[in-house]
Structure formats: C-alpha cells, structure tokens
BALOTI-751802 format. One record per residue: residue in one letter; x, y, z of N, C-alpha, C in turn. Coordinates in steps of 0.2 Angstrom, whole numbers, plus 2048, in hexadecimal, padded with zeros to 3 digits. Layout:
% residues N
AXYZXYZXYZ;...
//
This chain:
% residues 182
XB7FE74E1FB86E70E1EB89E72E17;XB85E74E10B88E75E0AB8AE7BE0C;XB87E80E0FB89E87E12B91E87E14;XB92E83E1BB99E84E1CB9CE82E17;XB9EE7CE13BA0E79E0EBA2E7DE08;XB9FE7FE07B9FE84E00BA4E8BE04;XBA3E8DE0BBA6E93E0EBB0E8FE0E;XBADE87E11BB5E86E10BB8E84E0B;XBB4E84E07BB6E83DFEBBAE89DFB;XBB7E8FDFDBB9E96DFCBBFE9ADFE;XBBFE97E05BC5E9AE09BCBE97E08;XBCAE8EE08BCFE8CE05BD5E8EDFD;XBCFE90DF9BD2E95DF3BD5E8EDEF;XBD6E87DEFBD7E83DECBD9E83DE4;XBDEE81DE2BE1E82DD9BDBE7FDD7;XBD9E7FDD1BD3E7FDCBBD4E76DCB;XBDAE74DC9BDCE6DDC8BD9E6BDCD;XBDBE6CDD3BDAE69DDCBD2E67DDB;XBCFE6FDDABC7E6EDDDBC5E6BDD7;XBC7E67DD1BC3E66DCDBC4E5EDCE;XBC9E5CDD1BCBE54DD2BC7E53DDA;XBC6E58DDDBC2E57DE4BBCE56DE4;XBB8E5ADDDBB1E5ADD8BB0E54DD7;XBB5E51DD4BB3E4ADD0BB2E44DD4;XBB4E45DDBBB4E40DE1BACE41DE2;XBA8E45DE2BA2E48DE5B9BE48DDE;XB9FE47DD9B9AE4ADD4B9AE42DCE;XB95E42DCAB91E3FDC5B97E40DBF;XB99E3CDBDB9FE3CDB8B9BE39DB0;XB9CE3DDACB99E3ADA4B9FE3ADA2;XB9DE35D9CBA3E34D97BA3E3AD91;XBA5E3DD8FBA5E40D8ABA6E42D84;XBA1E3DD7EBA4E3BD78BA2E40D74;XBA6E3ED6DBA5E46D68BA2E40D62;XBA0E44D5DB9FE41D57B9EE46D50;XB9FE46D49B9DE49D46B9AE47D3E;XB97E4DD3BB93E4CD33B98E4FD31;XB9FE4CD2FBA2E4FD2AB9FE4FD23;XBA0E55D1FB9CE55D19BA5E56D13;XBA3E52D0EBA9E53D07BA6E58D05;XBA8E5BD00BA9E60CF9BA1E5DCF6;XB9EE56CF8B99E55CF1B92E55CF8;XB94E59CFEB8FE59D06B8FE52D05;XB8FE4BD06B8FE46D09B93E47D0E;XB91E41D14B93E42D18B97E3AD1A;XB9BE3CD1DBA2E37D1FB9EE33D25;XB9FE2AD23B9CE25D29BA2E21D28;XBA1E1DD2EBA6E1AD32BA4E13D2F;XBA5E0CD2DBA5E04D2EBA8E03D37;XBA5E04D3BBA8E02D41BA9DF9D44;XBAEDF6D45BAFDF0D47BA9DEED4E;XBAADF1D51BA5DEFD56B9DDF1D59;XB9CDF5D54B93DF7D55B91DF3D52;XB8BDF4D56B85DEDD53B80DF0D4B;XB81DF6D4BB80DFCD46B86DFCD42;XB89DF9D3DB90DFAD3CB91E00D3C;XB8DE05D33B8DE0AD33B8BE10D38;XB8FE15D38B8EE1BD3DB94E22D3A;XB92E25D3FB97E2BD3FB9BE2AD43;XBA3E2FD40BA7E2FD44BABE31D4A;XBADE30D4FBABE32D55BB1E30D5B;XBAFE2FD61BB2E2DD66BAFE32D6C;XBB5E2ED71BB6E31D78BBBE35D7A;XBBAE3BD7EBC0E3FD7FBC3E3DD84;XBCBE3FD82BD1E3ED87BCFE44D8C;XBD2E42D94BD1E48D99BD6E4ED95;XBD2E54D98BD4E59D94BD4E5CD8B;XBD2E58D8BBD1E57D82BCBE5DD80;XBCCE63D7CBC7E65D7ABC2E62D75;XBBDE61D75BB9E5ED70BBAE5FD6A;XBBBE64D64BBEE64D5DBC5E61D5D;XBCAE61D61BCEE5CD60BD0E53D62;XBCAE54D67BC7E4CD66BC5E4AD60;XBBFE4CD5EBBCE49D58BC2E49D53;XBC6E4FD50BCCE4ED4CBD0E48D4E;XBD2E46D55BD7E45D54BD4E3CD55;XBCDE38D56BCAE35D56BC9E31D4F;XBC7E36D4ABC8E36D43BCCE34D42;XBD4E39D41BDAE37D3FBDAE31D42;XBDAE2DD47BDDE29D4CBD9E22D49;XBD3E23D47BD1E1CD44BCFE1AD3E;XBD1E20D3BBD1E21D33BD6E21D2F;XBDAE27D31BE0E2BD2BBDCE31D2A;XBD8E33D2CBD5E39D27BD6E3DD2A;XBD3E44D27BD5E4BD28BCEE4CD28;XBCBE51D2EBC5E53D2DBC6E5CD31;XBC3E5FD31BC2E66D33BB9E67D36;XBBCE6AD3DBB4E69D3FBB2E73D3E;XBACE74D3CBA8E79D39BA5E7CD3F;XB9FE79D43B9CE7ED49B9AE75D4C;XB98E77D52B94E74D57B8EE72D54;XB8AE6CD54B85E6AD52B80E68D59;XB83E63D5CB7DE64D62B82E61D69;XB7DE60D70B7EE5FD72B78E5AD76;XB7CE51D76B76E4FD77B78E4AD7F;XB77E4AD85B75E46D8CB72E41D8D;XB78E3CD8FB71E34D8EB75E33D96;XB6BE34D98B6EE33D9EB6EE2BDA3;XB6DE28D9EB6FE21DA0B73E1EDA0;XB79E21D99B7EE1DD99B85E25D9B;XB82E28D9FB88E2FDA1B8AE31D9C;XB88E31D96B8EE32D91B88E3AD8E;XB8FE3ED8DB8CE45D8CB90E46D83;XB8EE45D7EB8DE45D77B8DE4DD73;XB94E4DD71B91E57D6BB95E53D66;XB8FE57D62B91E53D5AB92E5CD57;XB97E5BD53B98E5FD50B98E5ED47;XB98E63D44B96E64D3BB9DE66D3A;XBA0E61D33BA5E63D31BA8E65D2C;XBADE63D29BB0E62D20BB6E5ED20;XBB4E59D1DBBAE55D1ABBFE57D15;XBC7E56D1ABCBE5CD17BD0E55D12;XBCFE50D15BD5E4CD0FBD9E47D14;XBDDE40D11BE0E3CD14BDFE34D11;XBE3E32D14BE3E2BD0FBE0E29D15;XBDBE20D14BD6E1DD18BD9E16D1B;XBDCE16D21BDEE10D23BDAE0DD29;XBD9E08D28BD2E04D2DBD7E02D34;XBD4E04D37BD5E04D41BD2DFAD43;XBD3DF9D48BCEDF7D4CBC9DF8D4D;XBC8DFFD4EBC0DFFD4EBBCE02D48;XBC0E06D43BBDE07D3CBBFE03D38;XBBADFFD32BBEDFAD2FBBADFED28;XBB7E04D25BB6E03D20BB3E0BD21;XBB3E11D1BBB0E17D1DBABE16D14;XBA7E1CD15BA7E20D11BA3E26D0D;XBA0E29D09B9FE30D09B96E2ED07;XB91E30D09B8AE2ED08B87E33D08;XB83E33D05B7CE3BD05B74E38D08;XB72E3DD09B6AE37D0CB68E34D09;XB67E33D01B64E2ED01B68E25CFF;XB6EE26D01B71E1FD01B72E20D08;XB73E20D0EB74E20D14B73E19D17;XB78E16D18B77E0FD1CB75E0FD22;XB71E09D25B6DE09D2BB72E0CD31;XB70E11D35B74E16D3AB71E15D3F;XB71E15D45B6CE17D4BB6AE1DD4A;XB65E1DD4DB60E22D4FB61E28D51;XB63E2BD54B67E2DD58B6CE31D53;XB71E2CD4EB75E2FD4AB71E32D45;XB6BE31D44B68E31D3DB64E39D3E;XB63E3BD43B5FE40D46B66E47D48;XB6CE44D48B71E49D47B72E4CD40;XB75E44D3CB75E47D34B6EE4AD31;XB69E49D34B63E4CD31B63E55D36;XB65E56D39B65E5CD3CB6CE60D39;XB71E5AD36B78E5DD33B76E61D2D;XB73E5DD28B71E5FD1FB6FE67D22;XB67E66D27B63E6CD29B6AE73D29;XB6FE71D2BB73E76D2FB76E76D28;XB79E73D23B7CE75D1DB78E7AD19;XB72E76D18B6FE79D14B6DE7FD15;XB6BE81D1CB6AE89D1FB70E8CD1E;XB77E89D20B7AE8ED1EB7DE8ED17;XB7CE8AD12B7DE8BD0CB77E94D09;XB70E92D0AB6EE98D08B71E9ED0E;XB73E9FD13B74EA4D16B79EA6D12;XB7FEA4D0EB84EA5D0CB83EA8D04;XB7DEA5D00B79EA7CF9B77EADCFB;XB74EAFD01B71EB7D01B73EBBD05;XB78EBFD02B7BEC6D04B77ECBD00;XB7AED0D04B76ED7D03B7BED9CFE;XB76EDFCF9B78EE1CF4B7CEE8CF9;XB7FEEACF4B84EF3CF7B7EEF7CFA;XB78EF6CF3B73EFCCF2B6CEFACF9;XB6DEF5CFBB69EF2D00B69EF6D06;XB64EF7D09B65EF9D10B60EF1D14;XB60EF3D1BB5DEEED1FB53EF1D1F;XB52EF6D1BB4DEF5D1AB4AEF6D12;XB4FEF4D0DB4DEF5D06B4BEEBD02;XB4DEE7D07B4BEE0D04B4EEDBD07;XB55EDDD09B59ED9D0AB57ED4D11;XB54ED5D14B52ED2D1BB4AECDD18;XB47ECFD13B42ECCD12B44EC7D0E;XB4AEC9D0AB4DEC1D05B52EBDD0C;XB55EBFD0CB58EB9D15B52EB7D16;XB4BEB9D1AB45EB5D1DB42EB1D17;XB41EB1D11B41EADD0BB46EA8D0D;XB4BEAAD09B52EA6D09B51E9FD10;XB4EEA0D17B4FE9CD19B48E99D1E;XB42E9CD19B3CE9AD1AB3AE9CD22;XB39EA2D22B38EA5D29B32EA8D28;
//
C-alpha cells in the first residue's frame, strides 16, 4: 500500500506548498522554539525576568512564526519582548522533547544594543556571568554552560595563528592542540 502511494505521490508532481500542507494532515507536528546565550562586551550573558515562569529567570527565546527562519525568530522575539538588539554568532545545539513536541535550537550570540522595555511576558533583564547566575532550569543551565565552553574555545582559536615563518609541520599545529587541550 506505501508502494502505490509514494508511485501516486510522484506522478502527481504536487507544488512543494501542496505536498507539505497534505504532510501535515498525516505527520507529528512539534512546536518549534528558539532561544539564545547572548554574551555583552564583558561575556556575560543576557537573561530574561519572565512574568509567567515558575523559574522567573531564564534565557531569551520563543516560538516560531510558520515560515520563520530560526535567527530571525529569536531576533525578532528579543526585539518583541524587550527592545533590545542582539546578533546571533553560530548554532549552539539542537534539543527534542519528545513529550511536550517541541523541537528547541539554541543559538550563541552578541548583544548589539537598545533601550530595555518590559513586555507582558519580560518584566526585568539582565547581563550575569557564572558566578552570579540566578536560579535557571536545568536544561537552560546545561546550554549556558555548553555556551562559555563554545566562547572560550573560540576565544583561544582566535589567540593562535600561525606565524608567516610557520609551516603545518614546524609547531604550529602542535600549539593549536595545546591551545585547546587535545
């Protein structure tokens, strides 16, 4: 039966739009929320006072609009409940909860600037390092601790370049494996 199915799936030649609204009638739907470690000028990292967590503090975040690329959700989720200005830097992780559908990429970022106005769901932010960090879930605490790791390794990747006079077998590969404890 999947056999014929898939033959008239193919023949029919259906627009991308089509087969993907005809998917969603047939398939497990997740919500898909974004969130991020934006880090300042001093690597603190940017938390939310949220009105309605049982955890006030956390990171800032959301849910995406259909169609929404994930860096411009989290931007515009930011801007939207804060005022602020942030820039996302690379993908951090991607985490699956498969009980509540919801499929979670937290991204590392840089806070670019903006004035701070409280939302209904943010009523307070602001910049902490690990060891002032207000009680976070689990969960969040296990991202901002995997975020530092990703700063930190790329701060020394960015300390050690290669000299002119270097080749890839005169040191230079052996201080990089230094540099990053390999």
């Amino acid at each position: 039966m999947t056999a014929l199915l898939l033959k008239i799936w193919r023949i029919l030649s259906l627009p991308k739009g089509v087969q993907i609204s005809i998917m969603r009638l047939f398939q497990d739907q997740f919500l898909i929320g974004v969130s991020g470690v934006i880090f300042d000028e001093h690597d603190q990292i940017l938390l939310f006072k949220h009105s309605y967590r049982r955890t006030a503090w956390g990171l800032p975040g959301g849910y995406l609009k259909a169609k929404e690329h994930p860096v411009n959700g989290l931007e515009r989720e930011i801007e939207e409940e804060s005022g602020l200005m942030i820039s996302i830097d690379d993908k951090l992780r991607i985490n699956l909860d498969k009980d509540s559908s919801c499929l979670d990429i937290s991204y590392v970022g840089t806070f670019i600037g903006g004035e701070f106005k409280s939302s209904d769901e943010v009523i307070d932010f602001g910049f902490f390092n690990l060891e002032n960090l207000p009680l976070l879930p689990k969960k969040q605490l296990l991202i901002v601790d995997k975020a530092f790791k990703y700063k930190h390794m790329h701060r020394k990747l960015l300390i050690v370049t290669a000299k002119p006079e270097e080749t890839e077998n005169s040191g230079f590969i052996s201080r990089l494996k230094q540099a990053i404890n390999i």
